[in-house]
N, C-alpha and C positions, 0 to 999 in steps of 0.2 A: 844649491841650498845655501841660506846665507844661517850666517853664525857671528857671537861675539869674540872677536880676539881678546884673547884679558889681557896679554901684551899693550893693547894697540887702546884707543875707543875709540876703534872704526869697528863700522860691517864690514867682513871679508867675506868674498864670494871665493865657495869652496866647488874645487871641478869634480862634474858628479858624471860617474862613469857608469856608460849606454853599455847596454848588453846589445848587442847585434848578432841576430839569430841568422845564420844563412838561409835564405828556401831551399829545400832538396829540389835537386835537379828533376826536371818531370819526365818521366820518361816517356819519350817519341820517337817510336820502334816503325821502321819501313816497314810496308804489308807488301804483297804480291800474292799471284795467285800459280799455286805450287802442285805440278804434274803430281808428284811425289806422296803427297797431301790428299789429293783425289784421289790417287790408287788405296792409300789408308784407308778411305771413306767407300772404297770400292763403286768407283763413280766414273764414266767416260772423260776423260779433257774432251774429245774431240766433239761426244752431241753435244757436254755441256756450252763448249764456247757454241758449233754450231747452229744451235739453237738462237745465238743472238744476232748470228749476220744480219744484216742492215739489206733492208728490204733492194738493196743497189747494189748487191756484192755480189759480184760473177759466180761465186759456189753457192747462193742461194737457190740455184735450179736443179744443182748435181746432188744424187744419191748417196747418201750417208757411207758408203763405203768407196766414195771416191773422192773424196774431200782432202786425204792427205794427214797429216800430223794437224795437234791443236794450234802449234806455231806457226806455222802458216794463215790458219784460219785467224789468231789473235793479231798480226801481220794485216789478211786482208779486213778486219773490223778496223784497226786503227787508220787505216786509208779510204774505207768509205761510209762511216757512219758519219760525218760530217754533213754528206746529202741527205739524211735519212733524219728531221725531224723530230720523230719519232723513238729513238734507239736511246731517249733517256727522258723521263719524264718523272716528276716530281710525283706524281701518283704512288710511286713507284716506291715497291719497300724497301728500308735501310739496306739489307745488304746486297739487294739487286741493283740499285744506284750504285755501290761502290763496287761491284762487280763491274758495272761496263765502264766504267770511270778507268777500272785498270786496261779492261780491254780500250778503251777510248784510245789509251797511253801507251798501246803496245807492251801494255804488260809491265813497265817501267817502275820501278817501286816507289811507291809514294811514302810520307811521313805521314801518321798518326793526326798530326796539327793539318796536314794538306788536305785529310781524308774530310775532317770535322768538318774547316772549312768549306770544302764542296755542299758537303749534307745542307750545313745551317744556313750558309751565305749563297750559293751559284744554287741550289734545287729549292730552295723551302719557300713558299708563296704565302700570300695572306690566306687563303684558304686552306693550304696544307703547309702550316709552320713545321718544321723537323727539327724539335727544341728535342737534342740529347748532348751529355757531356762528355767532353775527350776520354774524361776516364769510363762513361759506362761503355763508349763507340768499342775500345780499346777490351770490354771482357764481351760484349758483340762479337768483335772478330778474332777474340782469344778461341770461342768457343762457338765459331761455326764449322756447322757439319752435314755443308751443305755444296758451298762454293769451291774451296780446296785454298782460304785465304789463310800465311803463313807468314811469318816474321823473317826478315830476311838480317842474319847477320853478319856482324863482319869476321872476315877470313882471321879464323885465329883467334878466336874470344869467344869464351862461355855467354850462354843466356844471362842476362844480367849484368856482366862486367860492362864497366864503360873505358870506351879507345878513345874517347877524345876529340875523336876526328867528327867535324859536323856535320860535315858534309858527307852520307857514309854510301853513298848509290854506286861507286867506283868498283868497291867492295862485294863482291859476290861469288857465290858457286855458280858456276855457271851449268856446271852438271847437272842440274838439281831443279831449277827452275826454270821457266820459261824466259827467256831473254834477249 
């Protein structure tokens, strides 16, 4: 803002002080998919992952009660849906994309932003765009009851606190979840 000095008969430029708003931190909470979670929901780990073996997976032939734990089965999806075409397609509804995305990954916890990503960028076509936003993905998978998808925090910190640390996949129960 310029003004008259009555000192002076000059304009003096007066310093106009900027408010700088910080943006709140957005929150981007790891998901995984949580044995623990499914028993809440009273749901099998083992048909549900086996249901998705990849039409090339050695326990696609075997009987449902000789399959073994879900971690194994989530083990052998991440090593052979690679062959299988098939084991992800765009057709495919929101949270069954991010379902094999985890299984893809051996169950590895993903971030919130990696999840979005996948949907809009790596699945969504011209034909079948998958326009949704971080934050509605984020009450998608607050509130499914279906998959057994769970936040995975870090050791030692309330829902909500933030540790700081960015990089937070280090961090986990390992009791607790598939891993």
């Amino acid at each position: 803002m310029t003004t008259q000095d009555p000192n002076a008969g000059e304009l003096v430029e007066e310093p106009v002080e900027e408010q700088i708003e910080e943006e709140p931190e957005k929150e981007n909470p790891l998901f995984l998919i949580s044995v623990d979670r499914l028993k809440e929901l009273e749901r099998s780990p083992v048909h549900l992952v086996a249901a998705r073996l990849a039409s090339t997976s050695p326990s696609k032939s075997k009987p449902i009660n000789e399959l073994g734990d879900a971690k194994g089965l989530i083990r052998e999806i991440s090593q052979n849906y690679k062959n299988d075409s098939n084991f992800i397609r765009s057709d495919m509804p929101i949270q069954e994309i991010v379902f094999r995305t985890l299984l893809a990954r051996n169950n590895r916890p993903m971030s919130l932003v990696d999840l979005h990503y996948e949907l809009t960028e790596r699945w969504a076509t011209p034909i079948r765009p998958i326009v949704i936003t971080e934050e509605r993905l984020l009450r998608v998978l607050d509130s499914d009851t279906y998959y057994g998808f769970a936040r995975k925090y870090v050791t030692g910190l309330e829902p909500g606190q933030k540790s700081g640390i960015k990089n937070r996949s280090f961090h986990i129960w390992k009791d607790r979840f598939f891993v």
